[in-house]
C-alpha distance (Angstrom), angle and dihedral (degrees) to the residues before:
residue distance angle dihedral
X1 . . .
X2 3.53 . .
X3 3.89 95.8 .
X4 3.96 99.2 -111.8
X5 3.31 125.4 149.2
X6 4.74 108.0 -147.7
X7 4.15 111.0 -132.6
X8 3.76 78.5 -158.5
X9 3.69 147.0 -8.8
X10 4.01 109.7 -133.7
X11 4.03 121.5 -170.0
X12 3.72 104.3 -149.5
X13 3.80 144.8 -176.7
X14 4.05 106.0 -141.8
X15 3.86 92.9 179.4
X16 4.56 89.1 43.2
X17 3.67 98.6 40.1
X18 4.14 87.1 -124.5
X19 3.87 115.8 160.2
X20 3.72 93.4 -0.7
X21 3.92 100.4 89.6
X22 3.86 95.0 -14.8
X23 3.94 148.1 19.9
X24 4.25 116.7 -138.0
X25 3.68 102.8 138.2
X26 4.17 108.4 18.2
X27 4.00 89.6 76.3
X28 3.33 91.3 148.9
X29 4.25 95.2 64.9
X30 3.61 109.1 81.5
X31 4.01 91.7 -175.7
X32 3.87 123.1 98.0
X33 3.69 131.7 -88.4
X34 4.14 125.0 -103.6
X35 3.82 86.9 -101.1
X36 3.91 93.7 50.1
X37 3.74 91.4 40.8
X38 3.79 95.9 54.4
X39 3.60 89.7 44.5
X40 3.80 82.3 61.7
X41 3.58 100.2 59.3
X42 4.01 116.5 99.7
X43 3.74 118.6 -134.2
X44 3.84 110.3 -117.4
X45 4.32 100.4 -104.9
X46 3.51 92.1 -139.9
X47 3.80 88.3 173.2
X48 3.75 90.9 66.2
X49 3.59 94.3 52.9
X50 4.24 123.8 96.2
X51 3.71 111.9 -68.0
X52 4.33 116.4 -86.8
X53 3.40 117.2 177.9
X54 3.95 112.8 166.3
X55 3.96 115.7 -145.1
X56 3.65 106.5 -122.2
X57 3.73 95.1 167.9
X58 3.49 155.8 -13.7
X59 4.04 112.9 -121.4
X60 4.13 111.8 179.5
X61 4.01 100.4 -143.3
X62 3.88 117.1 -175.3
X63 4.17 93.5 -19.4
X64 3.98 91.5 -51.2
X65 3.86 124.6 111.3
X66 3.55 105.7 -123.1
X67 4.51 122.4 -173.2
X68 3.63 108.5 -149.5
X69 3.96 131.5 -159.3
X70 3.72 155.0 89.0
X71 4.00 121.3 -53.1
X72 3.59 101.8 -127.2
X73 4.03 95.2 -169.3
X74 3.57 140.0 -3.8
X75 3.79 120.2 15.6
X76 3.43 135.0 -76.5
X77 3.97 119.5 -126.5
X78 3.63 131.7 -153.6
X79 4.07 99.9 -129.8
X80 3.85 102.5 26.5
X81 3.34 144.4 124.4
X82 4.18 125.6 -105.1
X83 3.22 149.9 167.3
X84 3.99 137.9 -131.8
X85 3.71 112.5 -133.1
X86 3.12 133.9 -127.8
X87 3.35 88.1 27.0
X88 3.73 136.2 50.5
X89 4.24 106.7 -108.6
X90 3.72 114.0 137.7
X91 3.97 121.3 -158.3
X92 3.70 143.1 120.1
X93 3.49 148.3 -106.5
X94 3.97 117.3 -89.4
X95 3.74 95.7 167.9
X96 4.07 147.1 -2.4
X97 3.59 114.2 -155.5
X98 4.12 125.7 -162.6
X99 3.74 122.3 -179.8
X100 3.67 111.0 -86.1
X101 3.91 101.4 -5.2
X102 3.87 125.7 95.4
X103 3.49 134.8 -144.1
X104 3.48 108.4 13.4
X105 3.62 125.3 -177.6
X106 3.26 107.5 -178.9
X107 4.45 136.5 29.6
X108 3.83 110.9 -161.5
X109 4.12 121.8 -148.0
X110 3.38 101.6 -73.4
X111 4.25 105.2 38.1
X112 3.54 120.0 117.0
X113 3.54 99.1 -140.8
X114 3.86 144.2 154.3
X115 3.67 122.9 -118.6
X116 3.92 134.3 -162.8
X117 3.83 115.2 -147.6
X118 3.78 121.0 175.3
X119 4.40 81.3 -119.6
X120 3.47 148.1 89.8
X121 3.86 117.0 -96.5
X122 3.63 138.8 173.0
X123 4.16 132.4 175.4
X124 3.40 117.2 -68.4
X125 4.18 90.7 36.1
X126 3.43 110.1 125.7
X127 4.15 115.4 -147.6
X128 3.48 104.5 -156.8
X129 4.42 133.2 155.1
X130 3.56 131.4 -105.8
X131 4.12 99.2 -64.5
X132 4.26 86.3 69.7
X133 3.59 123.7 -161.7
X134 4.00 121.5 -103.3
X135 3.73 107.8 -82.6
X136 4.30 112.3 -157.9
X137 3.73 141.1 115.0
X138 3.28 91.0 -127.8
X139 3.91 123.3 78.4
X140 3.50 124.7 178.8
X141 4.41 104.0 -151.9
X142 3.75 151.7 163.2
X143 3.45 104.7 -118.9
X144 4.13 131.8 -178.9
X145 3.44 114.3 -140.8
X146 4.21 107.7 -142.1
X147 3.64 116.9 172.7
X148 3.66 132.8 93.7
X149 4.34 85.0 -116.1
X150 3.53 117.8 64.7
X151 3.72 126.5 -134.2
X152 4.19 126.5 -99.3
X153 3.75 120.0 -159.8
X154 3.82 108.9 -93.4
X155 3.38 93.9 27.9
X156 4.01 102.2 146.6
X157 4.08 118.6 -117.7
X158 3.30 154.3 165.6
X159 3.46 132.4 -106.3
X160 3.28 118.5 -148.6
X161 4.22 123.0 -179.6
X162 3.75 127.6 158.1
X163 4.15 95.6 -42.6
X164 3.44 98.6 -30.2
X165 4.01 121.7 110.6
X166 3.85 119.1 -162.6
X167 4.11 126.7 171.2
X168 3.98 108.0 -134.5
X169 3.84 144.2 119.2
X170 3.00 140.9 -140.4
X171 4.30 114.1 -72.8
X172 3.40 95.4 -174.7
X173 3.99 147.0 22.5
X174 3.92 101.0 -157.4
X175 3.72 92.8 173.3
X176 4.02 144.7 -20.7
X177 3.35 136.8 -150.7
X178 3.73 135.8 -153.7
X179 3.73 108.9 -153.3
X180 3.60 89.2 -168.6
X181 3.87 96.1 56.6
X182 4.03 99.3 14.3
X183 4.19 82.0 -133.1
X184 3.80 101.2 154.0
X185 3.64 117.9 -163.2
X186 3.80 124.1 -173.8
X187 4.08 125.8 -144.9
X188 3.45 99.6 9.4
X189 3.99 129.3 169.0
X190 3.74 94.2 -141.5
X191 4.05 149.2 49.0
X192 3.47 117.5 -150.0
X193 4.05 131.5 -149.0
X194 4.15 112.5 -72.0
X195 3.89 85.9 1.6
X196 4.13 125.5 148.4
X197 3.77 114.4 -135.1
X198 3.48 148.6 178.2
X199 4.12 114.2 -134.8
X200 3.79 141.0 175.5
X201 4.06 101.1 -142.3
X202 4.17 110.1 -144.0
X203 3.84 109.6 -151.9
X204 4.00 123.8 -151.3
X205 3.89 79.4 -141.2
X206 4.03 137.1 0.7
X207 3.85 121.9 -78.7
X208 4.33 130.4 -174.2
X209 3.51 111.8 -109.3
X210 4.09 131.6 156.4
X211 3.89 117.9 -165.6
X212 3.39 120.1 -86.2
X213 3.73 100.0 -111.2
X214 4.52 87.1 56.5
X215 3.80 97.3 40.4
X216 4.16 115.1 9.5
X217 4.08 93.1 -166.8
X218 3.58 96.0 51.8
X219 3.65 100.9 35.8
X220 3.62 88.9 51.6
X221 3.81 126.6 88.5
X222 3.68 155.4 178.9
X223 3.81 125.7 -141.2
X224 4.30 110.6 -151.6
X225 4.04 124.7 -173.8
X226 3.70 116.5 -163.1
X227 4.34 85.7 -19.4
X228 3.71 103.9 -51.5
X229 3.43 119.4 102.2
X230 4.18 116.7 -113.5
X231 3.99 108.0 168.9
X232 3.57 139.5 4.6
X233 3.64 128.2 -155.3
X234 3.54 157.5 -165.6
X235 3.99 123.7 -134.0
X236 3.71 110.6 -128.0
């Protein structure tokens, strides 16, 4: 119901141990145990995805103009070519800067680094390469819903997603789930407290995002009303 696609589907014995480390009795499954199904799984490389570097502000060092913050994926090259999410500036790097070492030529995912670019930049920009992010006001999300007061359609909030810091609400309630029940209900006008749901986000103005499963920090999110955080969220 939830859209999920199993790697595997492991019978088990919590209370015997059987098919979690080892197999005695369940001769008839030919499929790995939890351990040697886990070990299976692949890491996401985040460092070999397309470069994200979110803005997180604007320092001016010796008379230059210089973006500082952490490179989320990829890596970011001395030389190259990039691009300024949300928006549509083109320019390159002439220079990354990290306290107390010289001449760098390259930031892996990861640094928190400061980066010269013959452009205009502000927090909440996102520098990223060639393979750019999504750029909309309108996100579709899983969201959990984690304050005492639930939520009402057209209820303002803000959007908050890697540096980036968008008013909104929330257009639409496609579907919410109650963990504690597993009642779904579809196209409803409200979320209630400690409640799963599925949203479509509408932004006062566009953002860069990537899904969750491409990018984690910029398809992750936290919803604020009036400055206190009330749901977080994944983009789907």
């Amino acid at each position: 119901k939830v859209g999920l696609k199993p790697a595997y589907v492991i019978p088990i014995s919590a209370s015997k141990g059987e098919n979690v480390a080892r197999r005695e009795k369940m001769v008839w499954y030919e499929g790995p145990t939890v351990l040697e199904a886990l070990d299976s799984f692949e890491a996401l490389k985040i460092e070999e995805k397309d470069l994200r570097l979110p803005v997180q502000d604007i320092y001016d060092i010796e008379g230059a103009q210089v973006a500082v913050g952490r490179v989320e994926a990829g890596i970011l090259r001395k030389g190259q070519e990039v691009f300024i999410s949300p928006g549509n500036a083109r320019t390159g790097v002439i220079e990354i800067k990290k306290f107390l070492e010289e001449g760098l030529q390259e930031a892996p995912t990861g640094d928190c680094v400061g980066v010269r670019i013959d452009a205009q930049v502000k927090r909440g920009d996102i520098i990223t390469g060639p393979n750019r992010p999504t750029v909309t006001g309108n996100i579709r999300a899983n969201i959990f819903w984690m304050v005492d007061k639930g939520y009402k359609l057209g209820l303002p909030l803000t959007f908050k997603c890697a540096t980036q810091e968008v008013n909104g609400r929330i257009g639409k309630i496609i579907k919410r789930f109650d963990p504690a029940t597993e009642l779904i209900e579809t196209d409803v006008d409200e979320i209630r407290p400690a409640e799963v749901a599925e949203v479509e986000i509408v932004l006062n103005k566009n953002v860069a995002v990537d899904k969750f499963a491409d990018v984690p920090e910029l398809g992750r999110f936290v919803l604020e009303h009036n400055g206190y955080p009330v749901a977080g969220g994944i983009i789907i």
